[in-house]
PDB file of the backbone (N, CA, C, O) and the ligand in Angstrom, with CONECT records:
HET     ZN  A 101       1
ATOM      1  N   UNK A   1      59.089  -8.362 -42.047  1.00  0.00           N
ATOM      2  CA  UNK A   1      60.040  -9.269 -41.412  1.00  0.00           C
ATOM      3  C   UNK A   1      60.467  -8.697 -40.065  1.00  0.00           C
ATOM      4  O   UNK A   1      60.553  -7.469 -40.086  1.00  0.00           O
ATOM      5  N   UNK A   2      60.763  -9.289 -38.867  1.00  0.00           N
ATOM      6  CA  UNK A   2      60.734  -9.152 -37.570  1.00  0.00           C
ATOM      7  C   UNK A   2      62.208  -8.747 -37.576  1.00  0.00           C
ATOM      8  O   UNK A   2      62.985  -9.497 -38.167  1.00  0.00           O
ATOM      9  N   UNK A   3      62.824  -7.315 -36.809  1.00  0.00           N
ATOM     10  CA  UNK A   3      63.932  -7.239 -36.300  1.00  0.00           C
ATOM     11  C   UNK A   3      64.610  -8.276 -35.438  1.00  0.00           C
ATOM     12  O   UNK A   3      63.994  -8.965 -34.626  1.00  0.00           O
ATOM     13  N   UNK A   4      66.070  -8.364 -35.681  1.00  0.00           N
ATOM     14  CA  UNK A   4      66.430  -9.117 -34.423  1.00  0.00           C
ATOM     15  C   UNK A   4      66.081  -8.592 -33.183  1.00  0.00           C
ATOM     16  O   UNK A   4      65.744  -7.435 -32.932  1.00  0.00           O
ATOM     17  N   UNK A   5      66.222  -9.826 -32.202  1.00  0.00           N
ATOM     18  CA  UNK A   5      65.996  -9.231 -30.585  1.00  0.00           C
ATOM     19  C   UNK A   5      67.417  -8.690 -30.030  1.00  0.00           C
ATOM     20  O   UNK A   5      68.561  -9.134 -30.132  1.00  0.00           O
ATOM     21  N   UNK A   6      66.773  -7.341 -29.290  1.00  0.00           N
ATOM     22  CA  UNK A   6      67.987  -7.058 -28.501  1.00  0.00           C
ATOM     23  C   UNK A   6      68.773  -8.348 -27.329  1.00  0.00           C
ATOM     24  O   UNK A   6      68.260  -9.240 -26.654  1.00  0.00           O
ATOM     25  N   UNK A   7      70.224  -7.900 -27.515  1.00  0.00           N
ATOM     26  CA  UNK A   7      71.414  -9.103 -26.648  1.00  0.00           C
ATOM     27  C   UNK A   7      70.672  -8.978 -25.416  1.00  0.00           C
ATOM     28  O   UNK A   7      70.093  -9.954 -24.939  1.00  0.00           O
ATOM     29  N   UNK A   8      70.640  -7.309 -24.612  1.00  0.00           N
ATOM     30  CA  UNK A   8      70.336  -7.094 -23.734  1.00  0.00           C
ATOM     31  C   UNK A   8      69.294  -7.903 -22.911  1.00  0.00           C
ATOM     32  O   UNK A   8      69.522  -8.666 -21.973  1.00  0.00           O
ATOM     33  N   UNK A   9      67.940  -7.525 -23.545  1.00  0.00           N
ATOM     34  CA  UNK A   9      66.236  -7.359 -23.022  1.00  0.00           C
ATOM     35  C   UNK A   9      65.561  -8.097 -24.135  1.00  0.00           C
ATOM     36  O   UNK A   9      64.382  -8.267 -23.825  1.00  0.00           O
ATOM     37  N   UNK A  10      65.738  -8.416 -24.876  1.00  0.00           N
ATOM     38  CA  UNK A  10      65.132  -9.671 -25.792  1.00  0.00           C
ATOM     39  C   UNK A  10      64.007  -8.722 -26.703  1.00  0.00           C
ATOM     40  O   UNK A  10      63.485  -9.247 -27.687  1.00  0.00           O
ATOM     41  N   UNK A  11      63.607  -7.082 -26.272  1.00  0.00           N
ATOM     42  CA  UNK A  11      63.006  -6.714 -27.232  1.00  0.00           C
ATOM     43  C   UNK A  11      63.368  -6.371 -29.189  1.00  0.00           C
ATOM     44  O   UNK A  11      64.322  -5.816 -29.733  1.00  0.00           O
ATOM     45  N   UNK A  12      62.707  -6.703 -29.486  1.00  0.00           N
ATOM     46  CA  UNK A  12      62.449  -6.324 -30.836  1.00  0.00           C
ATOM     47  C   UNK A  12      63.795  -4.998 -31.105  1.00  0.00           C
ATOM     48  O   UNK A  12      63.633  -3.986 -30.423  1.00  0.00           O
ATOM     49  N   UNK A  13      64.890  -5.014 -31.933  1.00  0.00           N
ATOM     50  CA  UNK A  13      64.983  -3.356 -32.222  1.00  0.00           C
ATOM     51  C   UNK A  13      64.812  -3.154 -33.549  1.00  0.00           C
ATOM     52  O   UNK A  13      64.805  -3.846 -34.567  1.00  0.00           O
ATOM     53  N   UNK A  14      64.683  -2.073 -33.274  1.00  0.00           N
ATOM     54  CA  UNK A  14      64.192  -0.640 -34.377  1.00  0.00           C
ATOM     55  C   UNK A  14      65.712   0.172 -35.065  1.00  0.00           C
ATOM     56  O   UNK A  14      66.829   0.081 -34.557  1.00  0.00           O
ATOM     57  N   UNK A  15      65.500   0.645 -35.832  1.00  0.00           N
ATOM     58  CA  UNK A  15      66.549   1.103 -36.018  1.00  0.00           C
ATOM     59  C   UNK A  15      66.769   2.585 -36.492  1.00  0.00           C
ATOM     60  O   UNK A  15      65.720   3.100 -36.879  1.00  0.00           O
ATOM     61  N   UNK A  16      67.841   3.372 -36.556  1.00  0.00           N
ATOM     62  CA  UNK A  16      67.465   4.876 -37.219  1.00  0.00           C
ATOM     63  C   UNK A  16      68.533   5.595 -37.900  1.00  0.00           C
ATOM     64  O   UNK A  16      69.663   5.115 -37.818  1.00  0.00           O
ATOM     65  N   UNK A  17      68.343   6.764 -38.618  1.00  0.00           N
ATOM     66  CA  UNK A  17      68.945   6.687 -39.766  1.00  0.00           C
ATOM     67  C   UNK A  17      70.787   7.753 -38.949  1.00  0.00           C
ATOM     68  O   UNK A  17      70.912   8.211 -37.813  1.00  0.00           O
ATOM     69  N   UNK A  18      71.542   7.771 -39.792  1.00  0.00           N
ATOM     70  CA  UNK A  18      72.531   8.697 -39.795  1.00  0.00           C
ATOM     71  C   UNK A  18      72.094   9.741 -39.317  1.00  0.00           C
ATOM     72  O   UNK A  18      72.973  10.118 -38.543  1.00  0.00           O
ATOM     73  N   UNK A  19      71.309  10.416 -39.299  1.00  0.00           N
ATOM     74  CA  UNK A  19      71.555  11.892 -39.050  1.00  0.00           C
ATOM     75  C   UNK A  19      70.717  11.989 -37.868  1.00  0.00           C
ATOM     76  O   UNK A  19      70.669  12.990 -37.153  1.00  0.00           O
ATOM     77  N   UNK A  20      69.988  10.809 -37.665  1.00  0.00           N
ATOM     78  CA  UNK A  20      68.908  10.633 -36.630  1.00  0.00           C
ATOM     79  C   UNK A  20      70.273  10.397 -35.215  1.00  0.00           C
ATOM     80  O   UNK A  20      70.133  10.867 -34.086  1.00  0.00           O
ATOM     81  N   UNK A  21      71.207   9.776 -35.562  1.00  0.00           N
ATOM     82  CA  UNK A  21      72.353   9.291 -35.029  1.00  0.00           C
ATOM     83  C   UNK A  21      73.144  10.738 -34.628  1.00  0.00           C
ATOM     84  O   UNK A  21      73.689  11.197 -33.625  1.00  0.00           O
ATOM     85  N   UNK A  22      72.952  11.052 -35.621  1.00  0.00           N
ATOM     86  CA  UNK A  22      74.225  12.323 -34.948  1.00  0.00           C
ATOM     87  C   UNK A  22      73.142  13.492 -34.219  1.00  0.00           C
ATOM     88  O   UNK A  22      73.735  14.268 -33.470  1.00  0.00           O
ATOM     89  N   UNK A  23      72.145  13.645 -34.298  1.00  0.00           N
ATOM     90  CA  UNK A  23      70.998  14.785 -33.568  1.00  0.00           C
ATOM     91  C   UNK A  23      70.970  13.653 -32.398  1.00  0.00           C
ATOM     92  O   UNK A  23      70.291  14.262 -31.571  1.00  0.00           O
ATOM     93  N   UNK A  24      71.240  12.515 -31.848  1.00  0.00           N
ATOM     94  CA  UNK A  24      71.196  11.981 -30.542  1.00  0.00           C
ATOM     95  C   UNK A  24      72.583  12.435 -29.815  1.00  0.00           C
ATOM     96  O   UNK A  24      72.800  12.987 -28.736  1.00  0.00           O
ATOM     97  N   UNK A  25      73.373  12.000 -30.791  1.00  0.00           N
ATOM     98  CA  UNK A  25      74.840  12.236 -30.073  1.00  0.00           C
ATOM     99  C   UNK A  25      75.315  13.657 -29.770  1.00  0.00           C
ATOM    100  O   UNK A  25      76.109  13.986 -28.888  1.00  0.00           O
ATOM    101  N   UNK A  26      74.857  14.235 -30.420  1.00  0.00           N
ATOM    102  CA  UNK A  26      74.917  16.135 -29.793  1.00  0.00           C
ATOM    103  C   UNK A  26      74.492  16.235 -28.491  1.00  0.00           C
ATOM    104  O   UNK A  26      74.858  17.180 -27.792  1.00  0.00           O
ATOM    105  N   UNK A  27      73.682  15.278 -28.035  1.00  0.00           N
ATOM    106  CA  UNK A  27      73.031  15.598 -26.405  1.00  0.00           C
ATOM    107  C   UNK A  27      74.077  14.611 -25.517  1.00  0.00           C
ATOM    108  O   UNK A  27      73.983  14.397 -24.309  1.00  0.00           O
ATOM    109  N   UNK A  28      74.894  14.176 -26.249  1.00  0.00           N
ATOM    110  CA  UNK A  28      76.023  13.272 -25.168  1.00  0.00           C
ATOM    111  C   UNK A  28      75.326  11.765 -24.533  1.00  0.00           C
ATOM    112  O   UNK A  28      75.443  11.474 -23.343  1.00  0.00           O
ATOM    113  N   UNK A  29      74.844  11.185 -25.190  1.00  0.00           N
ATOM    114  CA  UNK A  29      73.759  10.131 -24.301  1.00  0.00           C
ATOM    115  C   UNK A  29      74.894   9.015 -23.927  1.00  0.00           C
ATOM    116  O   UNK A  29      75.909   9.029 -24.624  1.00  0.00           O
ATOM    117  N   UNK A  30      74.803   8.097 -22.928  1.00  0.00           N
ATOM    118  CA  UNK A  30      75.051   6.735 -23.222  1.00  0.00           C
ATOM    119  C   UNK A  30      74.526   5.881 -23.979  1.00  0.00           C
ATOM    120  O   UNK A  30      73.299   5.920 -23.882  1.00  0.00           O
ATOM    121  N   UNK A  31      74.911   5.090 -24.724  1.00  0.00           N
ATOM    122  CA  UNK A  31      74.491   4.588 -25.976  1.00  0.00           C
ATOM    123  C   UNK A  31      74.679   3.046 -25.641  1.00  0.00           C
ATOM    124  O   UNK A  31      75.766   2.536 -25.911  1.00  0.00           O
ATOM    125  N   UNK A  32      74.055   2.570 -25.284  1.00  0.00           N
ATOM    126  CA  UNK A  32      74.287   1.076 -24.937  1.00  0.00           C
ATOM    127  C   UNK A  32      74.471  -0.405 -26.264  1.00  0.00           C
ATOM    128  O   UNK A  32      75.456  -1.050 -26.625  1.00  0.00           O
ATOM    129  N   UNK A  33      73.043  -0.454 -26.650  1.00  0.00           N
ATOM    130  CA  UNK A  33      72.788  -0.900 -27.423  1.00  0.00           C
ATOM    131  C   UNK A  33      73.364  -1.137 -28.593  1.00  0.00           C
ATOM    132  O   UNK A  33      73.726  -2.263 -28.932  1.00  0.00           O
ATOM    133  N   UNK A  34      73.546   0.300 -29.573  1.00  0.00           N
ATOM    134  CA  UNK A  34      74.326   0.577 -30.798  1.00  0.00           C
ATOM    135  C   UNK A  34      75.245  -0.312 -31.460  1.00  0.00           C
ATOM    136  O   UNK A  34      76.397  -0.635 -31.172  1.00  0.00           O
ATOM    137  N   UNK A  35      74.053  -0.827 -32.953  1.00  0.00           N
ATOM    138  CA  UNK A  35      74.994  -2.122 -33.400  1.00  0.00           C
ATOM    139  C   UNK A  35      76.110  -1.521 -34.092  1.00  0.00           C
ATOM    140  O   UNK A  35      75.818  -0.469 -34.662  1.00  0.00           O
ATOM    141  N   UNK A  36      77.460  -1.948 -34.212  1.00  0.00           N
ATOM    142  CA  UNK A  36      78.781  -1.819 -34.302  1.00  0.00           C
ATOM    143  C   UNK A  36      78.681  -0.540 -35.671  1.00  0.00           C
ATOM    144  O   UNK A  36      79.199   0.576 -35.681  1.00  0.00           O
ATOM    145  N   UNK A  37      77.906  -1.142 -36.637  1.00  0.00           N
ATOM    146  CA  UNK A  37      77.899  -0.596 -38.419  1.00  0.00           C
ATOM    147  C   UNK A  37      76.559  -0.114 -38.214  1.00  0.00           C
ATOM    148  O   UNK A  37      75.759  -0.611 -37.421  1.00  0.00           O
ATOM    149  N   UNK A  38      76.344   0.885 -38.970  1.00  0.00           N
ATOM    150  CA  UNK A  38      75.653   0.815 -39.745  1.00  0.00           C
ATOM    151  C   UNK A  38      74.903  -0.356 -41.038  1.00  0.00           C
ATOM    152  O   UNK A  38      75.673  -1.183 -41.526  1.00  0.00           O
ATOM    153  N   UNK A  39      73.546  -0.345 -41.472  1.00  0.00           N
ATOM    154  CA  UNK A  39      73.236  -1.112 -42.629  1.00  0.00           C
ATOM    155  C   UNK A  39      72.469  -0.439 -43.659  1.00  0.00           C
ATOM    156  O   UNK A  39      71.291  -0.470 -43.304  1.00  0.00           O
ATOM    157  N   UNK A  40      72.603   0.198 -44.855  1.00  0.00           N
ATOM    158  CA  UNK A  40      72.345   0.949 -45.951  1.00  0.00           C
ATOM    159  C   UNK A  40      71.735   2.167 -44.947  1.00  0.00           C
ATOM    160  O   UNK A  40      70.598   2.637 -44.916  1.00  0.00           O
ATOM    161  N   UNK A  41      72.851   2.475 -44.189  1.00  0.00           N
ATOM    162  CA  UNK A  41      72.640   4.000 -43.966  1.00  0.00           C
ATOM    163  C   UNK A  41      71.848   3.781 -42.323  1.00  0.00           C
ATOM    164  O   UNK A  41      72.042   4.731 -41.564  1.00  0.00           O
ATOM    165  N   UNK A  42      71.187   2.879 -41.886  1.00  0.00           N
ATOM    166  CA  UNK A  42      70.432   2.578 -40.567  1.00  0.00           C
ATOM    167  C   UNK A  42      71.061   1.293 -39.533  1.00  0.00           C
ATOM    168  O   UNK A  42      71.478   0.147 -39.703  1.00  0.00           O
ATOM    169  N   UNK A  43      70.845   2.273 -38.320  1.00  0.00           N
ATOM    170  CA  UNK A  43      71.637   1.857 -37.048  1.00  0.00           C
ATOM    171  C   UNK A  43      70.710   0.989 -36.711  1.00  0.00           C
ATOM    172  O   UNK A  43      69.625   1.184 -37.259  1.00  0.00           O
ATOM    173  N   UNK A  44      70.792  -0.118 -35.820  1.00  0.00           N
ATOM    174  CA  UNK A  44      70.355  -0.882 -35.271  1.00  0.00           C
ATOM    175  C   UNK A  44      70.356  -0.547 -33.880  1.00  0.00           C
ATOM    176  O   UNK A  44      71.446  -0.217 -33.411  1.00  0.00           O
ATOM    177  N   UNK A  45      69.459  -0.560 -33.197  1.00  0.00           N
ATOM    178  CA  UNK A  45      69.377  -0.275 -31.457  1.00  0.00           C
ATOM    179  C   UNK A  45      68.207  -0.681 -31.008  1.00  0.00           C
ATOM    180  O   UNK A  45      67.328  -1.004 -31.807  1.00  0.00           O
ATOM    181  N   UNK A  46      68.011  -0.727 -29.651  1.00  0.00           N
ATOM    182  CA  UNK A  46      67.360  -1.234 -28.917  1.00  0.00           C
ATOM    183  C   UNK A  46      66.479   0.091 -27.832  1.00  0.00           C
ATOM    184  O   UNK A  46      67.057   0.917 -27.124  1.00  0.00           O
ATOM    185  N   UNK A  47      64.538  -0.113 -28.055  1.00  0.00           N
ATOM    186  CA  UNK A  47      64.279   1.452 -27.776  1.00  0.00           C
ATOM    187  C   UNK A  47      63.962   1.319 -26.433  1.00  0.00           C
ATOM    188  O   UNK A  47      63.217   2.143 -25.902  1.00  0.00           O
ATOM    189  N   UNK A  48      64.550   0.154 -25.661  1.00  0.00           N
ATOM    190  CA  UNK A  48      64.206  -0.560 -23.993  1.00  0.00           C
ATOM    191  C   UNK A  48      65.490  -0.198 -23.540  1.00  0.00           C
ATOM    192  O   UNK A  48      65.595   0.419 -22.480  1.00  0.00           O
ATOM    193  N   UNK A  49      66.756  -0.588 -24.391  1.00  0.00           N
ATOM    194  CA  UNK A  49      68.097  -0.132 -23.513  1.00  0.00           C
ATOM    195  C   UNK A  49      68.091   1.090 -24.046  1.00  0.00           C
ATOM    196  O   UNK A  49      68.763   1.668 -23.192  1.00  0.00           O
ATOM    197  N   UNK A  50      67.873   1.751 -24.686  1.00  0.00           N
ATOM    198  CA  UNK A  50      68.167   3.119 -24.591  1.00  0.00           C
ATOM    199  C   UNK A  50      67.101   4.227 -25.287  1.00  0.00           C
ATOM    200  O   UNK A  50      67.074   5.068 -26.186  1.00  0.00           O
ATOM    201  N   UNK A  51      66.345   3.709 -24.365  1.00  0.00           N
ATOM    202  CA  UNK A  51      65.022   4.856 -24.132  1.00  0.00           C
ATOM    203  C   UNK A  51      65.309   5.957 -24.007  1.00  0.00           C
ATOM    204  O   UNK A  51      64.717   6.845 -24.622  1.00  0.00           O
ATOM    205  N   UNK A  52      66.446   6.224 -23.045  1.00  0.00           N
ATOM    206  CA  UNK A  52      66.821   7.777 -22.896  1.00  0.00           C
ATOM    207  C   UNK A  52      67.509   8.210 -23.730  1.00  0.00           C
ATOM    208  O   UNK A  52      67.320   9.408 -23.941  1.00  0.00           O
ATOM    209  N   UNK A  53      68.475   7.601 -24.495  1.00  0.00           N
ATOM    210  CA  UNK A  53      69.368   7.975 -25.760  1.00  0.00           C
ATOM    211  C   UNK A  53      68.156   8.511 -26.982  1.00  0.00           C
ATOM    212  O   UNK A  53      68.331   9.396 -27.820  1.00  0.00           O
ATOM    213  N   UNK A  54      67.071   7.781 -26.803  1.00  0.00           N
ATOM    214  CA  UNK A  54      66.482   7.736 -27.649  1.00  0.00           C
ATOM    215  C   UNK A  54      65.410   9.003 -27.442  1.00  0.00           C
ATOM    216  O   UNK A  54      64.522   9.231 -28.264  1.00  0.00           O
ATOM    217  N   UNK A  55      65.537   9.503 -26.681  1.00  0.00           N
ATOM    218  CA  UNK A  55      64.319  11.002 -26.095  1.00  0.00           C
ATOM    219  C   UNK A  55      63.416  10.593 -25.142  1.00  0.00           C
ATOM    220  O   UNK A  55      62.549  11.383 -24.767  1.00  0.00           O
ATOM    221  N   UNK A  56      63.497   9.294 -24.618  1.00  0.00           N
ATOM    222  CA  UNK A  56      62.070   9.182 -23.300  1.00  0.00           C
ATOM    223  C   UNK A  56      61.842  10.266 -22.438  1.00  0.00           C
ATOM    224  O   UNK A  56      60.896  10.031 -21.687  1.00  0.00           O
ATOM    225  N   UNK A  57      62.422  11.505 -22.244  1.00  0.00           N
ATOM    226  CA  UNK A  57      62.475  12.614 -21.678  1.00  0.00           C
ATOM    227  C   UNK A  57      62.036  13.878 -22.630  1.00  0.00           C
ATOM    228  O   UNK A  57      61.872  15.071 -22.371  1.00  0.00           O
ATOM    229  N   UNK A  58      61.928  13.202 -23.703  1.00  0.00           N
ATOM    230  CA  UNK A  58      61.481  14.447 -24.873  1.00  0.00           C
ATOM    231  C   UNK A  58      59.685  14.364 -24.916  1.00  0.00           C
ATOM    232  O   UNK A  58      58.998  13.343 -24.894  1.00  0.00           O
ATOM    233  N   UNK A  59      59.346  15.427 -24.964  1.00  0.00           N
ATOM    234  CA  UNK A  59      58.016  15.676 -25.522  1.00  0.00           C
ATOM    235  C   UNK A  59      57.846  14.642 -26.462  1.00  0.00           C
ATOM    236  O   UNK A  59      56.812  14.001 -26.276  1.00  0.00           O
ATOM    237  N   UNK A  60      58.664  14.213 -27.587  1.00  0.00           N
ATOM    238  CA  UNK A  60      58.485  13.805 -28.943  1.00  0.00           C
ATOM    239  C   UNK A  60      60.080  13.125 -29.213  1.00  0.00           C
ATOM    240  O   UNK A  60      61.085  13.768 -29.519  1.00  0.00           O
ATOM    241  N   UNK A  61      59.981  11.659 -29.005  1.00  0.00           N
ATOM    242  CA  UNK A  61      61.644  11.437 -29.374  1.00  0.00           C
ATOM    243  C   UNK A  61      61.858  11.163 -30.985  1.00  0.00           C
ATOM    244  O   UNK A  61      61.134  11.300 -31.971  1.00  0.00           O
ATOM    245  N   UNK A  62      63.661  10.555 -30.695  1.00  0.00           N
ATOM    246  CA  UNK A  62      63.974  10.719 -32.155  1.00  0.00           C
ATOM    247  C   UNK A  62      63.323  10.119 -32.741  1.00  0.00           C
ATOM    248  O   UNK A  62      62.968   9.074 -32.196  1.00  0.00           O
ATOM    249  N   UNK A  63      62.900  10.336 -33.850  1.00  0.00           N
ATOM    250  CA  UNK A  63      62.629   9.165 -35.478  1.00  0.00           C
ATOM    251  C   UNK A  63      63.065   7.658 -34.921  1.00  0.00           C
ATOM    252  O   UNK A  63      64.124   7.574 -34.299  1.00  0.00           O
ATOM    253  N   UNK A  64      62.332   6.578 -35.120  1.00  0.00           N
ATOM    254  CA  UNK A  64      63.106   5.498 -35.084  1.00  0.00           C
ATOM    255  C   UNK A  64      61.783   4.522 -36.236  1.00  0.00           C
ATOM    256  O   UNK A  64      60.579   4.696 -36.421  1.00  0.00           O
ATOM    257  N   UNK A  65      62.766   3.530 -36.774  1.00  0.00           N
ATOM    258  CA  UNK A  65      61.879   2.813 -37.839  1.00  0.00           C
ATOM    259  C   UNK A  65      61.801   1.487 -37.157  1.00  0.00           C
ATOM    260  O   UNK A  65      62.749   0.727 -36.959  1.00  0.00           O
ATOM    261  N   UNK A  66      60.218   1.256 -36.733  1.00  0.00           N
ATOM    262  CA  UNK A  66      59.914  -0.188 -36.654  1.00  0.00           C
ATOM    263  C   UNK A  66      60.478  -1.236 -37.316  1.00  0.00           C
ATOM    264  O   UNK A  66      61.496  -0.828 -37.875  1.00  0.00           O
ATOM    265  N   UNK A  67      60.286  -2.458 -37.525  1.00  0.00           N
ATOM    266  CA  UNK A  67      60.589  -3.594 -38.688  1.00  0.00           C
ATOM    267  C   UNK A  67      59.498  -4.074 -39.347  1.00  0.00           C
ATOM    268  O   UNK A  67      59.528  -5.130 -39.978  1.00  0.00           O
ATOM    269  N   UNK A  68      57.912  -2.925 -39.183  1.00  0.00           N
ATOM    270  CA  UNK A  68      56.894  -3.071 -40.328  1.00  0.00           C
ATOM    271  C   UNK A  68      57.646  -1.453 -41.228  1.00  0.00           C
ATOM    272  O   UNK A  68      57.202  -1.005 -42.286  1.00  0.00           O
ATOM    273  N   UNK A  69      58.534  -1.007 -40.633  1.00  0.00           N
ATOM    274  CA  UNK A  69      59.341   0.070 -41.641  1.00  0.00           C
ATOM    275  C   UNK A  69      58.125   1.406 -41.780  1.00  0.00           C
ATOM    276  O   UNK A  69      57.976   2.094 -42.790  1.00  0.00           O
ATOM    277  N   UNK A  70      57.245   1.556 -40.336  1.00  0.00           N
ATOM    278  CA  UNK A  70      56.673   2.401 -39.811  1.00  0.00           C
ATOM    279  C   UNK A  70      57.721   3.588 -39.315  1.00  0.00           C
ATOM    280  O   UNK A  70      58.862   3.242 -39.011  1.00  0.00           O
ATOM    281  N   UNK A  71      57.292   5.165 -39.221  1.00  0.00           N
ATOM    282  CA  UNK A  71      58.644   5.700 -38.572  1.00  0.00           C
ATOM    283  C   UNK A  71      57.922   6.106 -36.934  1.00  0.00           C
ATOM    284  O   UNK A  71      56.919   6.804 -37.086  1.00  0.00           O
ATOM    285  N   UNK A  72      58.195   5.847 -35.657  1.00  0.00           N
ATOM    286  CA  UNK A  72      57.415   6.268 -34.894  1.00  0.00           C
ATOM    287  C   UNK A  72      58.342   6.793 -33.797  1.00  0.00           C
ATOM    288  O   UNK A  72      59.407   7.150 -34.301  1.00  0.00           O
ATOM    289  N   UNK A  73      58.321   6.897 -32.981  1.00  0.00           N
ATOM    290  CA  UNK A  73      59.502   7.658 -31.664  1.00  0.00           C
ATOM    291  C   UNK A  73      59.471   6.786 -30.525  1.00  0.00           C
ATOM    292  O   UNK A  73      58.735   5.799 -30.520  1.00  0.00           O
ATOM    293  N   UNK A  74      60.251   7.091 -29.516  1.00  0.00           N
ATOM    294  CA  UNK A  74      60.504   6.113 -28.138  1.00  0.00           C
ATOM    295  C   UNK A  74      59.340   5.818 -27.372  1.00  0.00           C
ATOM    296  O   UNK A  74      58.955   4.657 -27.229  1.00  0.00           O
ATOM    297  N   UNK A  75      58.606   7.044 -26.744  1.00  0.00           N
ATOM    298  CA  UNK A  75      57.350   7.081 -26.350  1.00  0.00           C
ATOM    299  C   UNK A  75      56.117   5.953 -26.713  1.00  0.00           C
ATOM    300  O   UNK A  75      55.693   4.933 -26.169  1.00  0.00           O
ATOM    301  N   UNK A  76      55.789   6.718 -27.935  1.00  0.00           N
ATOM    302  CA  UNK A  76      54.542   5.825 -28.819  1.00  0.00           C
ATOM    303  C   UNK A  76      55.032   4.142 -29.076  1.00  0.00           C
ATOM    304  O   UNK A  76      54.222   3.240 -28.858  1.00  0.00           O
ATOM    305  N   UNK A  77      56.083   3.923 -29.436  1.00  0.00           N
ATOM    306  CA  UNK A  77      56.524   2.466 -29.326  1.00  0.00           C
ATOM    307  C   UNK A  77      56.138   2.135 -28.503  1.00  0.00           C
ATOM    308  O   UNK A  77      54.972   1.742 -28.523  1.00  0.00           O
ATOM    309  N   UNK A  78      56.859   2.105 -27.357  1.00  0.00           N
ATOM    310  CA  UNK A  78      56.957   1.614 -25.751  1.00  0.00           C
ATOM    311  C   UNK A  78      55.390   1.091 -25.517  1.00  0.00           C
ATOM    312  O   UNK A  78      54.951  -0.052 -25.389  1.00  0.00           O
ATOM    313  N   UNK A  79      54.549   2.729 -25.512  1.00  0.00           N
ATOM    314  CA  UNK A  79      52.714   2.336 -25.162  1.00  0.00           C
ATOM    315  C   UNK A  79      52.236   1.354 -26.513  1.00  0.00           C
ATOM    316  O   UNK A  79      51.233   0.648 -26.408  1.00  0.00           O
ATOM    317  N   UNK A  80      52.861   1.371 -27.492  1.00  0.00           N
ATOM    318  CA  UNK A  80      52.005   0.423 -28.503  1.00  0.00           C
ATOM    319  C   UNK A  80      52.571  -1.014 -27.923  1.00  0.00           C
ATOM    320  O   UNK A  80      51.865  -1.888 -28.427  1.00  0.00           O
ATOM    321  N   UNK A  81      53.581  -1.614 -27.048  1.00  0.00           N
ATOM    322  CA  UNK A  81      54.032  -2.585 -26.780  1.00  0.00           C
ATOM    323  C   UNK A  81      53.528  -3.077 -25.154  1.00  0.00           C
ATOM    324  O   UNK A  81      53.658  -4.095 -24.473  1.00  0.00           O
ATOM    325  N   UNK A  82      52.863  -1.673 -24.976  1.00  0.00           N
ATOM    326  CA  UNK A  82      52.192  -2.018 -23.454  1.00  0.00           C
ATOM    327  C   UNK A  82      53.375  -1.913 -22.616  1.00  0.00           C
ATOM    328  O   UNK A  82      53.496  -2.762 -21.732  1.00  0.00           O
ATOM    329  N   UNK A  83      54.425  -0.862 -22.762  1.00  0.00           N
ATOM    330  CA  UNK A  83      55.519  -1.198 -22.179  1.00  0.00           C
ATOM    331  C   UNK A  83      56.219   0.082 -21.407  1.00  0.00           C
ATOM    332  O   UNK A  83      57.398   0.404 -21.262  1.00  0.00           O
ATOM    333  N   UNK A  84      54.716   0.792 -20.887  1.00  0.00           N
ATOM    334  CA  UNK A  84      55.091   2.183 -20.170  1.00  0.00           C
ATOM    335  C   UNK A  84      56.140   2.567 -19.245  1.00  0.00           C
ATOM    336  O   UNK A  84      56.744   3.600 -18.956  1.00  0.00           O
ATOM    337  N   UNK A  85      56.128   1.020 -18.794  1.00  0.00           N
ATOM    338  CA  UNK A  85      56.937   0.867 -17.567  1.00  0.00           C
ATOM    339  C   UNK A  85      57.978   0.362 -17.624  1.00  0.00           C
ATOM    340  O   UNK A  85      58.252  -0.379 -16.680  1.00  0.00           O
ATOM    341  N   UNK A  86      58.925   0.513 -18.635  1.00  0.00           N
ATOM    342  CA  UNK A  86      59.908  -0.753 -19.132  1.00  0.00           C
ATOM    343  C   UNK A  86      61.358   0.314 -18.790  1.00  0.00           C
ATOM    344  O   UNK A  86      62.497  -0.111 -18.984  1.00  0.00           O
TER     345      UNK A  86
HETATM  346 ZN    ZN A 101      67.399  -4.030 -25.059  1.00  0.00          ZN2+
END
């Protein structure tokens, strides 16, 4: 089943877990996206508004779960969406 689209940028989001949440927020990011709650433990966000929250500067970013409930990172998303440049 297809994630909602981000308010922002109309992409698809992904979402990631609690602790995936607090290993982002230790680096101080702006967090744009970030749906209000949590849902059985997973955040809702958007990996176009916050690519950088999300590690686009990392070798390897955080964990984030597709909505085929794949686990893949900011990077590899983006190029599987053709979206190097986004
Ligand atoms: Zn967005």
């Amino acid at each position: 089943m297809a994630n909602p689209k981000c308010k922002y940028c109309e992409l698809e989001t992904v979402e990631i877990s609690d602790q995936t949440l607090q290993d982002m927020r230790a680096m101080h990011p702006n967090i744009r996206s970030l749906a209000a709650r949590p849902k059985n433990g997973w955040w809702r966000i958007c990996a176009g508004c916050d690519q950088y929250a999300l590690g686009r500067e990392m070798t390897r970013g955080f964990p984030i779960r597709t909505s085929s409930g794949e686990i893949s990172e900011v990077n590899q998303l983006l190029a599987d969406l053709g979206l190097e440049d986004f």
